[in-house]
C-alpha positions as CSV (number, residue, x, y, z in Angstrom):
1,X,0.0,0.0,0.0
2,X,1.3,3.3,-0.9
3,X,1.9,6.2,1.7
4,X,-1.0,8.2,0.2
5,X,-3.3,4.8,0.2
6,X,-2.2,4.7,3.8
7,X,-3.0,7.9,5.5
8,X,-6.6,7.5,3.1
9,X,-7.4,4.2,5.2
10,X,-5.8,5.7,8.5
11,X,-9.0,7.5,9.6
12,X,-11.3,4.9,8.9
13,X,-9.2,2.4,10.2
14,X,-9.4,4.3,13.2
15,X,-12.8,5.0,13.7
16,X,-13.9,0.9,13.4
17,X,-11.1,0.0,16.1
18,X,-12.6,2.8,18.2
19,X,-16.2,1.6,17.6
20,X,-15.0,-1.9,18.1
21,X,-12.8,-1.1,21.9
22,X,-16.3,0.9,22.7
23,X,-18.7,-1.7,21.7
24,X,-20.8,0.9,19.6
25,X,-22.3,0.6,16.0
26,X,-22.4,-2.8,14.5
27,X,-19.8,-3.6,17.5
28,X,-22.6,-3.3,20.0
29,X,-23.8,-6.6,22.3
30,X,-26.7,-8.8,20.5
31,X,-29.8,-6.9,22.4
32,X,-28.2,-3.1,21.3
33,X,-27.1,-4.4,17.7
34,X,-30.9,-5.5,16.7
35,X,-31.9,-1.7,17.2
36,X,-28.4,-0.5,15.4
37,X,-28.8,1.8,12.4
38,X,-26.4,3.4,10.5
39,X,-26.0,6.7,10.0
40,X,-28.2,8.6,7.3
41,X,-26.1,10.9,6.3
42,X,-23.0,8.9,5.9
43,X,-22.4,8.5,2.6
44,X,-22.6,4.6,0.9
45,X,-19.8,2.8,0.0
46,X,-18.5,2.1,-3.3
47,X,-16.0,-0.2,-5.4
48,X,-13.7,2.0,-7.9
49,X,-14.8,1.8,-11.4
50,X,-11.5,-0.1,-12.2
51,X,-11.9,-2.4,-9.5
52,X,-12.5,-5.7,-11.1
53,X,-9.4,-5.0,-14.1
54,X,-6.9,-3.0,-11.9
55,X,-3.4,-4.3,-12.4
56,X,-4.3,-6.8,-15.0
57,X,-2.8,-5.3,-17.7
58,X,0.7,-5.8,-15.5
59,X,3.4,-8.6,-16.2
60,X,3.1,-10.8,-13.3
């Protein structure tokens, strides 16, 4: 991973470890993680547009 792929991930890395240590969001105990939603205005995930041919056009 390059050092500009790295502090990208850093952040969000560090949010789920924090959610995870504090048992919040989808980290929470089986009664709290039925009622669990995410939130609204985060915006959705997505795959890069390249994500299924990146690199193949690389000598292996």
């Amino acid at each position: 991973m390059c050092e500009a792929d790295q502090r990208a991930v850093e952040p969000a890395r560090a949010q789920a470890v924090g959610m995870i240590e504090e048992r919040r969001g989808p980290f929470t105990t089986e009664a709290d993680r039925q009622a669990w939603r995410p939130d609204p205005d985060r915006p959705a995930p997505y795959l890069p547009t390249d994500v299924l041919t990146f690199g193949l056009d690389r000598a292996l």
